[in-house]
N, C-alpha and C positions, 0 to 999 in steps of 0.2 A: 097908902103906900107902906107905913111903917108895917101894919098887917099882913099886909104881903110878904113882905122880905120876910118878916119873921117866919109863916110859913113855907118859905122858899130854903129859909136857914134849918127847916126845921126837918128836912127832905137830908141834910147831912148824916143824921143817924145812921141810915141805911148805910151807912159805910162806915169802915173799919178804916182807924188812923193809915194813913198812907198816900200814894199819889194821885188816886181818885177822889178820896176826899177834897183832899188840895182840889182840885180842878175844881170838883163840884164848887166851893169856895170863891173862887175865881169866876165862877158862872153868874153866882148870884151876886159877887160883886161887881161884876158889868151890867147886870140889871139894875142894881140900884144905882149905878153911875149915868143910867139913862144913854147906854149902850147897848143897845136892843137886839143890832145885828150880830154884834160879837157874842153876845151872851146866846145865840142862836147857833150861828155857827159850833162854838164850844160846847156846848151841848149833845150838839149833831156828836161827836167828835170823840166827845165819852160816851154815850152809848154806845154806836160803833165799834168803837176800840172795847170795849164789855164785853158784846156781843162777840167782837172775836177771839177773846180770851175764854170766853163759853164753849164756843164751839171746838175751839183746838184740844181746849182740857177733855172736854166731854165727849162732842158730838162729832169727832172729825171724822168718824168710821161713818155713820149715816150723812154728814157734808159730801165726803169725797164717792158716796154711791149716788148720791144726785148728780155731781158732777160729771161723772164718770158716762150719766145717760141722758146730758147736755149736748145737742149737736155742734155747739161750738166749745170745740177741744183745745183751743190756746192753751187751757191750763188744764193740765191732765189730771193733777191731785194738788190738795193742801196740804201741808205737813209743817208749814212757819205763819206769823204773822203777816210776813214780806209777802206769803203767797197770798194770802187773803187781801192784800193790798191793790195788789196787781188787777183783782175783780174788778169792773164796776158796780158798787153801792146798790144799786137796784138788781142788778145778776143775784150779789153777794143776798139780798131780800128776799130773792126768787127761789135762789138754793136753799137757801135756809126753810123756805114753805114747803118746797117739794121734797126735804129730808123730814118734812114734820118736827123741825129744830123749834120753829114757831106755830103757832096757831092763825087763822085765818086773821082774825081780830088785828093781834100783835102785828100783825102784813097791813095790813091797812094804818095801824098807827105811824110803822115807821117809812110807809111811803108816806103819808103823807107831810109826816115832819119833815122828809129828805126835799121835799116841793118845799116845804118854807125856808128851810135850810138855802136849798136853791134861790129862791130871791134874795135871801136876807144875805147870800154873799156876793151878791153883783149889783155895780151902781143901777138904782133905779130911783123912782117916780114915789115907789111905791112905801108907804108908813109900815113899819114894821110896829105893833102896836103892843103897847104894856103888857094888855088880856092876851096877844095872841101868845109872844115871850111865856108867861105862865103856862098858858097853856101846854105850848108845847114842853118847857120843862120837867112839868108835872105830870106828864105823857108819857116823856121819855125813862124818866128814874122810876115812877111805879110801874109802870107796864112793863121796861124791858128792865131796865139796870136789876131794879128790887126782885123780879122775879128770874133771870138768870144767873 
């Protein structure tokens, strides 16, 4: 366990002092507090919000031409964070592949973190587990956070 945390703590680098660090901090402190889900969800939660601060700075010209040739028009363009909100999460995954914002891979990782994401936020049944926690952390900050 101590192993763990330390390289869970050791994934803080990749960030510059500020609010994401904080989080990050908060992430691995509900993992070691043997809060599994929350540390899941908040996770979810920073990448995401990464991801949309990537796309607005950078990629909102290739976002909003995927969108644009989306047959479902509720949202005609991005131009805020609020708009990016409005998305649902797997749309907002889907635009992002069809702008080439992500790579195939990156699509698959963070569907599938959004599925655990998704249990790990509604009462269930079901063990949200140490290994999987890791897992998905160490998924989320190298693949997308580190590299957007």
């Amino acid at each position: 366990m101590l192993q763990t945390s330390a390289e869970l703590r050791s994934l803080e680098k990749n960030f510059e002092d500020g609010p994401k660090k904080r989080f990050l901090v908060e992430v691995v402190d509900c993992f070691e507090a043997n809060a599994n889900r929350a540390a899941i969800v908040m996770v979810w939660i920073l990448a995401i919000d990464h991801l949309f601060d990537h796309v607005l700075n950078h990629k909102s010209a290739e976002l909003n031409a995927a969108l644009s040739a989306n047959p479902d028009k509720r949202i005609k363009k991005i131009s805020s964070k609020e708009d990016l909100s409005e998305l649902k999460e797997i749309k907002f995954i889907e635009l992002c592949r069809a702008a080439n914002v992500i790579s195939n891979d990156v699509r698959k990782i963070l569907e599938d973190a959004l599925g655990v994401r998704n249990t790990a936020a509604h009462p269930s049944s079901v063990e949200i587990t140490k290994s999987k926690v890791i897992s998905v952390i160490e998924d989320l900050v190298i693949n997308v956070i580190k590299k957007f």
